[in-house]
C-alpha positions in Angstrom: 91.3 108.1 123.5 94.3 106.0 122.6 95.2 102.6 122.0 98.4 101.4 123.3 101.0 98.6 122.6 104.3 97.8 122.5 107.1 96.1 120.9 110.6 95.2 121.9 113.9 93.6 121.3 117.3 92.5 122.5 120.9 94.0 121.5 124.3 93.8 122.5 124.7 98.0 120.8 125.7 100.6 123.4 122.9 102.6 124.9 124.5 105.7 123.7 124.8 104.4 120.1 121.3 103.4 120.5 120.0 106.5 121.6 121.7 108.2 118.5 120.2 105.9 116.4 116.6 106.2 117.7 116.8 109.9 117.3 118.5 109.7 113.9 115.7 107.2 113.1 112.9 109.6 114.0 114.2 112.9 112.8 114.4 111.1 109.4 110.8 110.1 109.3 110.1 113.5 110.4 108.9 112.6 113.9 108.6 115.3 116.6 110.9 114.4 119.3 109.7 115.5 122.4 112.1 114.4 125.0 115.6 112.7 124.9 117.7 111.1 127.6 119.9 108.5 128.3 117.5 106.0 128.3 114.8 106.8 126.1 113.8 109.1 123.8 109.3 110.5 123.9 108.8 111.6 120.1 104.9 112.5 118.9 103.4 112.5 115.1 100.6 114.7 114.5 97.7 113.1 113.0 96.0 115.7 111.6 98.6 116.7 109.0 97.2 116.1 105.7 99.8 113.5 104.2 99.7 111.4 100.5 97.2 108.6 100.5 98.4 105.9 102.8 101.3 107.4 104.3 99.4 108.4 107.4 98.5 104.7 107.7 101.7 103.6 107.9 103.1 106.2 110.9 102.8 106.3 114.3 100.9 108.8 116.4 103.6 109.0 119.0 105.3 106.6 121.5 108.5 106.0 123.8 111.7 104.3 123.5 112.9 103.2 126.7 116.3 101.1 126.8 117.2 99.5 129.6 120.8 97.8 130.3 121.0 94.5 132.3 123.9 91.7 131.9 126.0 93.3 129.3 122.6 92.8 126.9 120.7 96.2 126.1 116.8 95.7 125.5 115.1 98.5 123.9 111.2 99.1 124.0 109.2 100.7 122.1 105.6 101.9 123.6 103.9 103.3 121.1 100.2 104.4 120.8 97.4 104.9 117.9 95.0 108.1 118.4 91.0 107.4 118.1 90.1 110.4 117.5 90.3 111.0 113.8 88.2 107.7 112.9 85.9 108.0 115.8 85.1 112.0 113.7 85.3 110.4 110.3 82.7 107.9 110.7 80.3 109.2 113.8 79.5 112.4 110.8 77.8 109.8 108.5 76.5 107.9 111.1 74.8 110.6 113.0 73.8 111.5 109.4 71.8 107.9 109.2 70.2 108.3 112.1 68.3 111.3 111.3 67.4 110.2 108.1 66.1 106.6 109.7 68.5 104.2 108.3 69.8 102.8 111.0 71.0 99.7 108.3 73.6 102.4 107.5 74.6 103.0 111.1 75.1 99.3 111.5 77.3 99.9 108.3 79.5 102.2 109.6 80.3 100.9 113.0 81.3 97.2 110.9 83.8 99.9 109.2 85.1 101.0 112.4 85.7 97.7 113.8 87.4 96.8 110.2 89.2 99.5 110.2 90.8 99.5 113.1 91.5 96.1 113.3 93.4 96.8 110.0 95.2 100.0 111.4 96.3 97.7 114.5 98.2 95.4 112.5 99.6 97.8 110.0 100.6 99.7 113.3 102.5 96.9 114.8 104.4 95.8 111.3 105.9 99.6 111.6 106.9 99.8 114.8 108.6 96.4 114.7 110.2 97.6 111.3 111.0 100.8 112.9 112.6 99.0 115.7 114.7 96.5 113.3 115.6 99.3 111.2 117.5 100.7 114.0 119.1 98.5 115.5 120.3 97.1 112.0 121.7 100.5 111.2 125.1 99.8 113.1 125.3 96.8 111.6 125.1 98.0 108.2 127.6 101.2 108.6 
């Protein structure tokens, strides 16, 4: 179960040099790059690495670049998506845990959480992948 979204943004930078960038980009934030081409580049993050505190919170779970050339202006897109998986397991244990024990008040608890929570995760998701996105494109410019 996945949520997707997407982010994107206008340059006049070379697809090529793009490209180079992107993968540069991801193999820095230690990114699994799945597949590379001219015109985009598939890369994947595994969530279930056990990471610092917070630093899974502020990665991706995987998504494509795609960059498309039209009027001497290059867009490039970034569709990215956020795994359900791991909250949907860390809060259905306690809740199924509730139910047995009759208090429901707590199962009411937990699925507020969720709903916080990934509300949260949503926006944190989009603040990195348009800083991700900025961060690349800005490289050339700062070379």
């Amino acid at each position: 179960m996945k949520m997707k979204f997407h982010v994107s943004q206008i340059t006049t930078l070379d697809p090529k040099i793009i490209n180079g960038l992107i993968l540069l980009k991801l193999r820095d934030r230690k990114y699994d790059v799945l597949e590379a081409t001219d015109n985009g580049v598939k890369f994947y993050d595994n969530p279930w690495v056990l990471r610092w505190n917070f630093q899974q919170v502020r990665r991706l779970d995987g998504g494509i670049f795609k960059i498309d050339t039209s009027n001497n202006c290059t867009s490039v897109i970034l569709n990215y998506h956020l795994s359900l998986w791991q909250p949907l397991i860390a809060v259905s244990i306690p809740v199924i845990g509730a139910i047995i024990e009759g208090a429901y008040e707590g199962t009411i608890f937990f699925v507020i959480f969720l709903t916080i929570a990934l509300f949260i995760q949503t926006i944190i998701s989009k603040s990195v992948a348009r800083d991700m996105l900025m961060a690349i494109l800005n490289e050339d410019v700062m070379n």
